[in-house]
Backbone as a ProteinNet text record, in pm:
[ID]
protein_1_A
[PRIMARY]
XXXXXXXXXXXXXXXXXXXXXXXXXXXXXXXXXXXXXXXXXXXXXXXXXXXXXXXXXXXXXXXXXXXXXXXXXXXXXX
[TERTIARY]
83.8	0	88.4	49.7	101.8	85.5	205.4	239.3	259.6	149.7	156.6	198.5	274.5	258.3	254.2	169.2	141.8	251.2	302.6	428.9	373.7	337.6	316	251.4	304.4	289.3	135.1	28.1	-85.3	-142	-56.6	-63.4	-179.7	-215.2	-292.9	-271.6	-117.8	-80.2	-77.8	-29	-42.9	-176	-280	-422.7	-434.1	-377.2	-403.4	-380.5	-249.2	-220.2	-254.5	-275.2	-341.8	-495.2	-580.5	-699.7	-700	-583.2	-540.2	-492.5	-454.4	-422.4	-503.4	-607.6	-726.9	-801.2	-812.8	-928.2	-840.5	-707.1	-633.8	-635.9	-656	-680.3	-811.6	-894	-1032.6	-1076.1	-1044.2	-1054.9	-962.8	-868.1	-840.7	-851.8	-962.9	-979.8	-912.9	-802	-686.2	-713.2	-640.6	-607.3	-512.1	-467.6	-356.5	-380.6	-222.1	-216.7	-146.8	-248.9	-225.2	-240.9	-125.5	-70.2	-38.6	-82	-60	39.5	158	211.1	276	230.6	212.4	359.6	398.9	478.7	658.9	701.2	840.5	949	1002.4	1058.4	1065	878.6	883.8	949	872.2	934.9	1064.7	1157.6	1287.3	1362.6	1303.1	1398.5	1369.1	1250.7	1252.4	1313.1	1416.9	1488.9	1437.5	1291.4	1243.2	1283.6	1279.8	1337.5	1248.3	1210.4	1064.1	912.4	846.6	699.1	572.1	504.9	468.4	547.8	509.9	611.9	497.9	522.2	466.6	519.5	514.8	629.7	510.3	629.6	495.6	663.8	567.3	641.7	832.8	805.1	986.7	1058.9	964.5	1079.5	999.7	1042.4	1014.5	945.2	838	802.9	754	764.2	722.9	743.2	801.6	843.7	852.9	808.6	801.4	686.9	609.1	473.9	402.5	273.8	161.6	139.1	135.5	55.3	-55.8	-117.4	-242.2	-310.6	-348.2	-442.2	-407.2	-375.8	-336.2	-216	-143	-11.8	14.4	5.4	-53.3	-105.9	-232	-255.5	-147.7	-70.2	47.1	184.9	154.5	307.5	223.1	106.7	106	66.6	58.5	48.4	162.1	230	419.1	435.1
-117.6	0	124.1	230.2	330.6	407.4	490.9	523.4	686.3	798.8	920	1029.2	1103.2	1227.8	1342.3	1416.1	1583.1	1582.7	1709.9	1758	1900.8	1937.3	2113.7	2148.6	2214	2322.5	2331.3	2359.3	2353.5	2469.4	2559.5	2684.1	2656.3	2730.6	2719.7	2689.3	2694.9	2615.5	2457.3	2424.5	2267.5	2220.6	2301	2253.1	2247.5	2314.6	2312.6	2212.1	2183.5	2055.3	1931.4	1892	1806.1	1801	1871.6	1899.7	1860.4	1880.4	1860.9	1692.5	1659.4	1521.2	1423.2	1470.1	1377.3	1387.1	1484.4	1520.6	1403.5	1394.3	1305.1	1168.9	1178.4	1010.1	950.6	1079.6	1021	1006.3	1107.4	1083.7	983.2	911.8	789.2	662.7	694.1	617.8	467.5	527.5	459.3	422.5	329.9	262.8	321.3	437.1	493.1	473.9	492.9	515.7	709.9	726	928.2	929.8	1020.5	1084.9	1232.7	1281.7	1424.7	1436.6	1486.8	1509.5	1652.1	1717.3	1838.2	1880.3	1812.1	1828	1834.3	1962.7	2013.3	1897.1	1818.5	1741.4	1612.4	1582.7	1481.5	1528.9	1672.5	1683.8	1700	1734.3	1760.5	1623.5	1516.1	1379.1	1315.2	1377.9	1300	1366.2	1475.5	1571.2	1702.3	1751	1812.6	1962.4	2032.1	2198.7	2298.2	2275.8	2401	2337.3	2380.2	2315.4	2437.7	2320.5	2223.3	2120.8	1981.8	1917.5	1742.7	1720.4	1588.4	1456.4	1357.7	1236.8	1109.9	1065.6	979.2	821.6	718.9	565.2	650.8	728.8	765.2	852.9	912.7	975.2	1121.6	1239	1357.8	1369.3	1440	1433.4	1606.6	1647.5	1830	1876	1967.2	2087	2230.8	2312.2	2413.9	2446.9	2376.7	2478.7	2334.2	2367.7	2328	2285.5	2128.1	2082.9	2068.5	2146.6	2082.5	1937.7	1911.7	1760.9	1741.5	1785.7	1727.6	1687.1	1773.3	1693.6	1585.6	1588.7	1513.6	1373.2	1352.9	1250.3	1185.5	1274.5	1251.8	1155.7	1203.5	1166.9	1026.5	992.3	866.1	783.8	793.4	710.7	658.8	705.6	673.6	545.3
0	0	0	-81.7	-104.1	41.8	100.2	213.6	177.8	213.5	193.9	316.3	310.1	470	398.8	487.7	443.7	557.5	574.6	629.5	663.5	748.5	785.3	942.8	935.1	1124.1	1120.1	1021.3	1026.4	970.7	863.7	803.1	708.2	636	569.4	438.6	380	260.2	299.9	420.1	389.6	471.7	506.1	489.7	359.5	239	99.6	53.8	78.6	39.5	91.8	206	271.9	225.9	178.6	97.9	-83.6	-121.4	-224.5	-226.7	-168.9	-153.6	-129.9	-68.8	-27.1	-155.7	-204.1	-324.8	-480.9	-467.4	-577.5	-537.3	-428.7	-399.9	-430.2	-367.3	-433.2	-583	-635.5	-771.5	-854.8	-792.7	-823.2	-795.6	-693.5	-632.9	-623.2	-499.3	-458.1	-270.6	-239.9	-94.7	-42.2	-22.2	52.9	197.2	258.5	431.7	367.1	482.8	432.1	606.2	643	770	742	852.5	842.6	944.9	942.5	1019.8	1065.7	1223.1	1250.1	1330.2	1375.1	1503.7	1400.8	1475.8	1385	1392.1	1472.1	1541.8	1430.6	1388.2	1302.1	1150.1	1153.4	1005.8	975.4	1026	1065.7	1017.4	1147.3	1090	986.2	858.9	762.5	671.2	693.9	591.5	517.2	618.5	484	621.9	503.3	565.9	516.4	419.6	434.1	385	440.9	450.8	357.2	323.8	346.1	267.9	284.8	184	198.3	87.9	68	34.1	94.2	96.5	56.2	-57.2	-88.2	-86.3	-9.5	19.1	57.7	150.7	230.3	91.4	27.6	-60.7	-110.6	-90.9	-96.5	-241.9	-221.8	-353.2	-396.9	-298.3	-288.6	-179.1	-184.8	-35.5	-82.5	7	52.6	-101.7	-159	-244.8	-210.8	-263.8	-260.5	-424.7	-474.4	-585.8	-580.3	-736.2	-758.1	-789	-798.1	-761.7	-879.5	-998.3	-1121	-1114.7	-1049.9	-1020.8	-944.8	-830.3	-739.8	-772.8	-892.6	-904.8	-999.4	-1067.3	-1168.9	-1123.7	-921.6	-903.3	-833.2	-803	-752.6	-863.4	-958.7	-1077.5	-1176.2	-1107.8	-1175.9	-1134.9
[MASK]
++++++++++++++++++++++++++++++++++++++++++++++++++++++++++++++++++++++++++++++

């Protein structure tokens, strides 16, 4: 199963993206594990340095902007 994290302090770009991510899953309707993760500490030890940032199966797939759902559904379909 595909393994997703939103990455953000809780700003309102990565509510975007965390909104954006849910909306590409549905419309692909896919089985993801999707974690939001809030706390600085976590985001830190997975390498990412500016937020928001989106990690899809341990490997960075966007940081510091926000994709649209077209993209988004682009990078879990690879």
């Amino acid at each position: 199963m595909t393994k997703i994290e939103v990455l953000g302090t809780g700003c309102a770009k990565c509510k975007r993206l965390f909104a954006n991510t849910e909306q590409a899953i549905k419309e692909l309707n896919i089985t993801v594990d999707l974690v939001k993760i809030e706390k600085l500490d976590e985001i830190t030890e997975r390498g990412v340095m500016m937020t928001p940032a989106l990690i899809i199966d341990d490997e960075i797939a966007a940081e510091g902007r926000v994709p649209d759902v077209k993209e988004i559904k682009a990078m879990l379909t690879v």
